[in-house]
N, C-alpha and C positions, 0 to 999 in steps of 0.2 A: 804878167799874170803871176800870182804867187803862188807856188806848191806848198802844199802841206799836208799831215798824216792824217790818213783815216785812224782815229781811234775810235771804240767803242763798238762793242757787240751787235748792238740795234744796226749800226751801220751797216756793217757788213753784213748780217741777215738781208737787210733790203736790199742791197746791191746785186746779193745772190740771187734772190727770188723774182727782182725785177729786170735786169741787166741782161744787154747780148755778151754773150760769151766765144773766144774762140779758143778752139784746142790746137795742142801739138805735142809731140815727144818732148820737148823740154819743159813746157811753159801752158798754163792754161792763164786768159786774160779775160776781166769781167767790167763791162764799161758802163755807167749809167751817166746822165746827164743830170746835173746840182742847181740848187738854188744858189750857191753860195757864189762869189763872185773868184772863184780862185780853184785851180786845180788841186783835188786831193786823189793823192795814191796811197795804198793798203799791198803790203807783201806778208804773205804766209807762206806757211813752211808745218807742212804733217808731221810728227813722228814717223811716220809711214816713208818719208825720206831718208831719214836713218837718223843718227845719235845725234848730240848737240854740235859738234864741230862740224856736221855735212849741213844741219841745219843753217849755222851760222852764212858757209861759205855759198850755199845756195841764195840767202840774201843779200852778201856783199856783190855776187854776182849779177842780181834783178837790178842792185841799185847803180852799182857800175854801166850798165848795159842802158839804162832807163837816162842817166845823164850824158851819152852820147845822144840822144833823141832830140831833135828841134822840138821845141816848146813852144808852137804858136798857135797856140790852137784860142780861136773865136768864143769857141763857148766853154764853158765851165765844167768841167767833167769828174766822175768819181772812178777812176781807177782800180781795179785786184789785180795783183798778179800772184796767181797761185806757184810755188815750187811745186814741181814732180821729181821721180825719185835720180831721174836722167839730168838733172840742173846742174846740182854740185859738181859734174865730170866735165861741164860744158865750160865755153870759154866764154867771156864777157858778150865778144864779137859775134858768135853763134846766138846768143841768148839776144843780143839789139837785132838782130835778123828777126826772129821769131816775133819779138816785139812790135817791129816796124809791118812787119806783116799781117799780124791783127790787126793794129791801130788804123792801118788803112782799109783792111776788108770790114772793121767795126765803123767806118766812117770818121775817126778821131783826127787821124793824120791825111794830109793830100799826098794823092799817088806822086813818085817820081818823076 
């Protein structure tokens, strides 16, 4: 299955409004299921997490963390992973935890 980026505002609006969501102190994840035949993921990052370089590291961190994750997922799915302001201080390994624990309580990933 191929990954590829959510772009485009419309997307993400729908994803928000339709999508289960889970929370945590690092990480909030938002899943909806696609037509398309290929897995896309979406990482944001507020100002509200602080200046351009927490921004930054907050996303190398989701995307670091997100490529340790087995990838075999059956159906199609549309990915968010929102940064919070606690992300940038976290370490990859903490942030694939958080991860892996939505993706299973959202149904995406099979439990352990």
């Amino acid at each position: 299955m191929k990954i590829t980026s959510i772009t485009g505002n419309r997307d993400f609006q729908r994803i928000y409004r339709r999508g289960k969501s889970c929370v945590s102190p690092g990480l909030v994840t938002y899943v909806l299921k696609n037509k398309h035949n290929n897995l896309r993921i979406g990482i944001t990052t507020s100002k509200k997490v602080g200046k351009a370089v927490k921004r930054n590291r907050s996303r190398r961190v989701i995307r670091a963390a997100f490529s340790h994750l087995p990838v075999d997922m059956s159906q199609p799915y549309d990915i968010i992973f929102v940064a919070r302001t606690k992300t940038c201080y976290l370490k990859s390994y903490e942030v694939e935890c958080y991860m892996r624990q939505h993706l299973t309580t959202l149904g995406v990933l099979k439990p352990l």
